[in-house]
C-alpha positions as MATLAB code, in Angstrom:
seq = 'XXXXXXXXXXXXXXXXXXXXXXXXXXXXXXXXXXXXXXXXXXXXXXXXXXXXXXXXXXXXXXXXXXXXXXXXXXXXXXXXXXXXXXXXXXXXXXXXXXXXXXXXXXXXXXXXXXXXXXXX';
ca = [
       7.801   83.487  121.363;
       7.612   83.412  117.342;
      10.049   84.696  114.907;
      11.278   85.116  111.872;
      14.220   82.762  111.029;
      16.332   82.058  108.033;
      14.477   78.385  107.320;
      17.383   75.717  106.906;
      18.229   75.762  103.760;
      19.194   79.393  103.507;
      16.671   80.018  100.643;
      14.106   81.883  102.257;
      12.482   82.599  105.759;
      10.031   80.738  108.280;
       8.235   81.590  111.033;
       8.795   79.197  114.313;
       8.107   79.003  118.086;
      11.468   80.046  119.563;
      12.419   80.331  123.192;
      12.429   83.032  124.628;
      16.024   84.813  125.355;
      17.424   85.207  128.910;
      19.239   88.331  129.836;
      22.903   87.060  130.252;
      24.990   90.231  129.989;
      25.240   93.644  132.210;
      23.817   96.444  129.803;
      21.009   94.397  127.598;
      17.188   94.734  127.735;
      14.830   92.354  126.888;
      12.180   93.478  124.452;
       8.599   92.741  123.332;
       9.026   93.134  119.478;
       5.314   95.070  118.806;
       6.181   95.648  114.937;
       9.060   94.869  112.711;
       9.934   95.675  109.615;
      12.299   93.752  107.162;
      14.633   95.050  104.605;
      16.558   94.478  101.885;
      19.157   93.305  104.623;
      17.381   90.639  105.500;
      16.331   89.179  102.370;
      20.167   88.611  101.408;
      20.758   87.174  105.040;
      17.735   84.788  104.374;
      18.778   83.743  100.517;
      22.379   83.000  102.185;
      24.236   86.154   99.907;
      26.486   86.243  103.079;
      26.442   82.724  104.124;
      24.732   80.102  105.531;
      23.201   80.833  108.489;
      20.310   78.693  109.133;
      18.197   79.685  112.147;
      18.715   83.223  112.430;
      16.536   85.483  113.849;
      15.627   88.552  111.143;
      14.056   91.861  111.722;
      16.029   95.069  113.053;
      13.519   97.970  112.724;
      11.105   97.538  115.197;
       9.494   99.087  117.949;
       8.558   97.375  121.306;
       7.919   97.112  124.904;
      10.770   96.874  127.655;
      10.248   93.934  129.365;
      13.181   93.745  131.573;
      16.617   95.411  131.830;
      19.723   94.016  133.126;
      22.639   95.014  135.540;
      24.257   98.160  134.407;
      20.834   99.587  132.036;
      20.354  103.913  133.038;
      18.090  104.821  130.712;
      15.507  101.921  130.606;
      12.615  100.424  132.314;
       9.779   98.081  132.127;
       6.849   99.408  130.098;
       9.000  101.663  128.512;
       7.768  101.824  124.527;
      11.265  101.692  122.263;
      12.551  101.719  118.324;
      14.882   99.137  117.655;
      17.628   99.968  114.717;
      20.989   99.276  113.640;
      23.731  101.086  116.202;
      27.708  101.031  116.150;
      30.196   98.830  118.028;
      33.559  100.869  118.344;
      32.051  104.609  118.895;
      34.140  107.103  120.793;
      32.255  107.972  122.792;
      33.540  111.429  123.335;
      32.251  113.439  120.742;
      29.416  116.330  120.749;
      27.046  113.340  119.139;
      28.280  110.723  121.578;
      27.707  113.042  124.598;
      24.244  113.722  123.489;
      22.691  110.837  122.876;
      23.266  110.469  118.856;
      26.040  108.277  118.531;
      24.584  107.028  115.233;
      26.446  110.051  113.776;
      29.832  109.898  115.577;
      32.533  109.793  113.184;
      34.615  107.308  114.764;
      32.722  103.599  114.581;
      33.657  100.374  113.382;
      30.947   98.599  112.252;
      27.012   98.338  112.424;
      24.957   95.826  114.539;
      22.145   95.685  116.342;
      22.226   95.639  120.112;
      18.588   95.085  121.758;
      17.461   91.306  121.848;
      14.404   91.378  120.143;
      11.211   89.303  120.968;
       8.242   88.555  119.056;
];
């Protein structure tokens, strides 16, 4: 696969052959990155404004293909077209927006990350 990666130096980006990710963990999905956009995000990650992190993968607005889901995945399948965006570790899981399929709105996260592996 190809991505987008922070180049070593942490002053800009670079794109390079990259293996491809194995599913490891019950609940994750592997996807075919289509499109993907970058933001302001990741020009900070890549010009190491939060540290040097040489290697990393960028891109977290994207849409894709489902190539395979793991253990434990409900609402997935293969050849199923998807957005990729930022979602929250620590939601409650209880509330009107949990229950309904908008947790980006519950009241009660953490923080921000993004869940789906992405491939290019």
């Amino acid at each position: 696969m190809r991505a987008v990666v922070v180049n070593q130096a942490s002053t800009g980006i670079e794109v390079v052959d990259h293996e491809k990710p194995a599913l490891v963990a019950h609940g994750q999905a592997l996807i075919k990155v289509e499109y993907c956009g970058v933001c302001h995000t990741d020009l900070h990650v890549a010009h190491g404004d939060f540290g040097q992190v040489p290697g990393r993968i960028l891109g977290h607005e994207g849409i894709g293909i489902v190539e395979e889901v793991g253990e434990g995945v409900k609402t997935l399948k293969k050849g199923d077209c998807v957005s990729i965006a930022w979602f929250f570790e620590g939601w409650c899981g209880y509330c009107e927006y949990c229950t309904t399929g908008r947790e980006t709105l519950c009241r009660s996260v953490k923080k921000m990350l993004v869940i789906v592996l992405m491939v290019v």
